[in-house]
N, C-alpha and C positions, 0 to 999 in steps of 0.2 A: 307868090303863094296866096294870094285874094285876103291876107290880112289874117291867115291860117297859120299856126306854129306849125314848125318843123317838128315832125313825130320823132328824132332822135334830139328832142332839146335837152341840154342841160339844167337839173333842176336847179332852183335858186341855193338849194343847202350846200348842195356841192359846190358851189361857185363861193359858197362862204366858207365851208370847212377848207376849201385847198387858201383860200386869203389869209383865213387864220395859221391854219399850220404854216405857210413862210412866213405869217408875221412874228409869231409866239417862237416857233421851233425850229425853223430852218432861216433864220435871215440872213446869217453869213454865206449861205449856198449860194451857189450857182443856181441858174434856171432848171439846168439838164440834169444836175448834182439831184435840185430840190426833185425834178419831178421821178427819177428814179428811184427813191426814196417814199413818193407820195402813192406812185404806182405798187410796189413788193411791198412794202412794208405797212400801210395804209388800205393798202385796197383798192383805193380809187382807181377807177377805169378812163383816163384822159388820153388822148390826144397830148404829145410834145404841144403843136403849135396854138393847139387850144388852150392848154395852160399859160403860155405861153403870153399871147395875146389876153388873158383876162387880166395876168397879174399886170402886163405895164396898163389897160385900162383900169383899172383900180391902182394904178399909178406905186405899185411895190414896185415893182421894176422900172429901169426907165430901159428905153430903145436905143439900141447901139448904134454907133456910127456903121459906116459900109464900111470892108475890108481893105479895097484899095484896091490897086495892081498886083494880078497873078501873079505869082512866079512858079514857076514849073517845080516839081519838088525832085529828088533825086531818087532813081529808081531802087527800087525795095529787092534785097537779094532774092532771088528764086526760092531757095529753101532753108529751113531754119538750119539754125548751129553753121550756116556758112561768117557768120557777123554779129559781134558781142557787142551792143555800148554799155560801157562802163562808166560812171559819173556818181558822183555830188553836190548834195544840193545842201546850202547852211541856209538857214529859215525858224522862224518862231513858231516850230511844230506846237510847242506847248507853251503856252501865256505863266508865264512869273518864271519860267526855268531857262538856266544856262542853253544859248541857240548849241544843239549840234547838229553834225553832218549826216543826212540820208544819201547811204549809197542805193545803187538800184542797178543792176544789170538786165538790159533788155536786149531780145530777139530782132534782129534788122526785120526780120524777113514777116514774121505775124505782127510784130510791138508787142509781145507777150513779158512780162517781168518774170525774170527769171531767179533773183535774188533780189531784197528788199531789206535792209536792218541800218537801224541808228548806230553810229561811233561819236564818239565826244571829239575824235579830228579824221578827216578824209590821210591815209598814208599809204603806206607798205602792208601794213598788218591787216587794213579794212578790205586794201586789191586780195591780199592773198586769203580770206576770210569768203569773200565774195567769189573769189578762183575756186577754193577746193568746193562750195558750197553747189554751182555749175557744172563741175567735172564728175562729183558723184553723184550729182542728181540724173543728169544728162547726158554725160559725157563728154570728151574732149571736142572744141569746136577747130573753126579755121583760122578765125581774126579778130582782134581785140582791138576796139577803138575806143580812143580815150585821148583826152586832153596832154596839152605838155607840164603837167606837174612835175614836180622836182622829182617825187619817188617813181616817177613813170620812167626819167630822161633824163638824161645831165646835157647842158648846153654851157659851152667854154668859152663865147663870145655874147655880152648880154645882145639881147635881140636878135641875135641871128640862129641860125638852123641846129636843131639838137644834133648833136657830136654822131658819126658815124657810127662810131666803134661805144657800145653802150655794157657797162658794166655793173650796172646795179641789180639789186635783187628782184627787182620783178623781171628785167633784162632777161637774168638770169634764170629765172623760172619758165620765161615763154619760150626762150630758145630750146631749153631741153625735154617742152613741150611740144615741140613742135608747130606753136602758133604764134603765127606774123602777127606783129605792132603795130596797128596803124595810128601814127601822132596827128592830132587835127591841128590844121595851122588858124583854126578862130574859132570863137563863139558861135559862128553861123553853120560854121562847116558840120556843127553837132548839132544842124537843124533839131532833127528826128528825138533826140535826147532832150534837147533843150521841150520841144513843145509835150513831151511826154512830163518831163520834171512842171511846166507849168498847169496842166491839167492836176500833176498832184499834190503841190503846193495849194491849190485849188481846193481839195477832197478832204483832204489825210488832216488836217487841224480839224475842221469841224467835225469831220466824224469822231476825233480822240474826245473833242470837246461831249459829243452827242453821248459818248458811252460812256463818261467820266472817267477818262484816263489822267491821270496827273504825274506821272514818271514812264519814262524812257523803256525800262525795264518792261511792263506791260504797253507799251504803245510796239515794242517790238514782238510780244508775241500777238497783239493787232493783227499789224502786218502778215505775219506770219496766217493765223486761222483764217481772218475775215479781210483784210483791206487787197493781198495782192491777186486770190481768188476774184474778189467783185472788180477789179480793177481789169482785170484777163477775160473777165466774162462780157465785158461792155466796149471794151475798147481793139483786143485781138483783131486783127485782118487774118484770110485765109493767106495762107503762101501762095504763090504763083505755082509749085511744083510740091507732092505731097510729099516725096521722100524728104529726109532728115540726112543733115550732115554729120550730125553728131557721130562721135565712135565712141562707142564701151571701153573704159583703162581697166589692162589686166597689169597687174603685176609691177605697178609700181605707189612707191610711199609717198604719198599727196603730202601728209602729214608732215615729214622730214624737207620733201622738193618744195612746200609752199610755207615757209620761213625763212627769217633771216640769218644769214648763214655768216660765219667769223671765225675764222684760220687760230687755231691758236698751237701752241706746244705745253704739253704736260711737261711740269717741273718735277724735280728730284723727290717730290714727298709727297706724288700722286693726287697733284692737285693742277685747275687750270684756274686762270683770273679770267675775270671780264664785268666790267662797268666798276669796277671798285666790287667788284665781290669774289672771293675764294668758293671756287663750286671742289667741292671733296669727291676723288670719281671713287666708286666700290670697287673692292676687287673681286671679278668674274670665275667664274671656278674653272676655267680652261687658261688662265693665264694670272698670274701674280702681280704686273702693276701694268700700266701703258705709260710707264716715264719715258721720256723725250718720245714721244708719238706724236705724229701731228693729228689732231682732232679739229672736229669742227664743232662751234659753241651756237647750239640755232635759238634762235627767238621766235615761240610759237605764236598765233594772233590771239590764242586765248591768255596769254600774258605769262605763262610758264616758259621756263629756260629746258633745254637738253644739253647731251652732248653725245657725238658720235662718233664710231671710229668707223671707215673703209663701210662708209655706208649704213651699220646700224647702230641703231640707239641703244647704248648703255648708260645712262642715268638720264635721271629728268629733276628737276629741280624746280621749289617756288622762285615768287616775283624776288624773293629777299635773300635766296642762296641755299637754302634748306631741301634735303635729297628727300627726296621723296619715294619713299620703299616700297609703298604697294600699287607703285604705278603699273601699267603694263608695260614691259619693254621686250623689245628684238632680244632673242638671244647669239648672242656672240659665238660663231663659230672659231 
């Protein structure tokens, strides 16, 4: 250039405002974190590589090592709702508070998040939480991938192969779903999960920290408005094929099918037990008691008990046994 600047140089203030804002405001970020952040919400017009390259000369950043040895990754399903991963990530979302568990349900096929919410333990209640929250957004998919967790799978030889024949309630919920289980047999095998939970591991703390979230309760409706929109807007791949696997559920109770379910018999004075508590069932205007009937006692994710007979719900009950009368329920033919 004969000692001539570059007509599109960078002024010296911008080279100072983007140093200052990762040193003052975004120093837990990431590069890519910080500069989409510095780009929407700042203004500034950079360059990835040029921001990039200023911060490690200005020595905020330092230069990463190389990657290594490729490995080929495994191919991404054609089109969405063919492939569900479901996982948990326990992590110090929020600084001074008890760690809990982020579930996430993500798309094989875009990496699109499909469910996203804090539980205080990864179980039965958070899969089925995460199940009805996909089924009626989306609709019913093909296959659900997920770790061998105890509420996933029972295995009857330690370290060897989960049990054939699988009787637990989420078992029991996929089967009458219609959707296959796929158990991953390692850490690695949930490539795709795993490097999605690390990007948000990555994200999700410092932004609760950036907005002043300090409880669970608002860090999940975060998620909800703001974290898993921006997270879908940046990181989504197109599918290989536009159509959707997905299929619309007619005509069946998510509500009822995605709980835990427990056989019990009504006793002589129209009452059932369960966990050390007496649930007291009403009596129906089409029939006088349901003694010795076999009912089912469910456990819903939102911590409320029911009870059902040949399918629908006739009472519902709090966490501590108490009927609850102006709940909605099925009426009993």
């Amino acid at each position: 250039r004969r000692g001539r600047p570059r007509r599109s140089r960078i002024p010296l203030k911008t080279i100072e405002e983007v140093c200052r804002l990762k040193r003052e405001s975004y120093a837990d970020f990431s590069t890519r974190h910080f500069y989409e952040h510095a780009t929407e919400k700042h203004g500034l017009k950079l360059s990835y590589q040029w921001t990039l390259q200023v911060l490690q000369a200005a020595g905020i950043v330092r230069k990463e090592a190389g990657r290594g040895r490729y490995r080929r990754k495994r191919e991404r399903r054609p089109m969405t709702g063919m492939l569900i991963h479901l996982d948990g990530s326990t992590h110090e979302w929020i600084p001074g508070l008890e760690m809990q568990d982020l579930i996430v349900g993500l798309d094989d096929a875009d990496g699109r998040i499909l469910f996203a919410r804090f539980f205080p333990q990864e179980g039965t209640a958070s899969t089925f939480a995460a199940l009805e929250h996909i089924l009626r957004t989306d609709g019913r998919f093909c296959e659900l991938y997920t770790d061998r967790g105890s509420h996933f799978c029972r295995t009857g030889r330690a370290g060897g192969d989960p049990d054939e024949e699988q009787n637990g309630q989420v078992a029991r919920a996929l089967k009458a779903l219609g959707i296959r289980h796929i158990l991953a047999r390692s850490p690695e095998a949930r490539g795709r999960g795993e490097r999605a939970f690390g990007t948000i591991q990555g994200r999700l703390p410092q932004e609760l920290r950036l907005s002043g979230i300090t409880d669970y309760q608002a860090a999940n409706r975060y998620l909800e408005e703001t974290f898993t929109a921006s997270f879908n807007r940046h990181f989504t791949v197109p599918p290989l094929q536009r159509e959707s696997a997905f299929v619309r559920l007619k005509s069946i109770d998510l509500e009822l099918l995605l709980s835990s379910q427990h056989e019990r018999i009504v006793r002589n004075d129209n009452t059932v037990t369960f966990n050390r508590l007496v649930l007291q069932l009403p009596s129906p205007a089409h029939r006088p008691h349901f003694v010795r009937c076999t009912v089912l006692v469910h456990e819903f994710p939102a911590g409320t008990l029911g009870v059902s007979f040949q399918g629908r719900l006739i009472a519902r009950f709090s966490p501590t046994g108490e009927l609850l009368r102006n709940s909605k329920l099925q009426r009993v033919a």
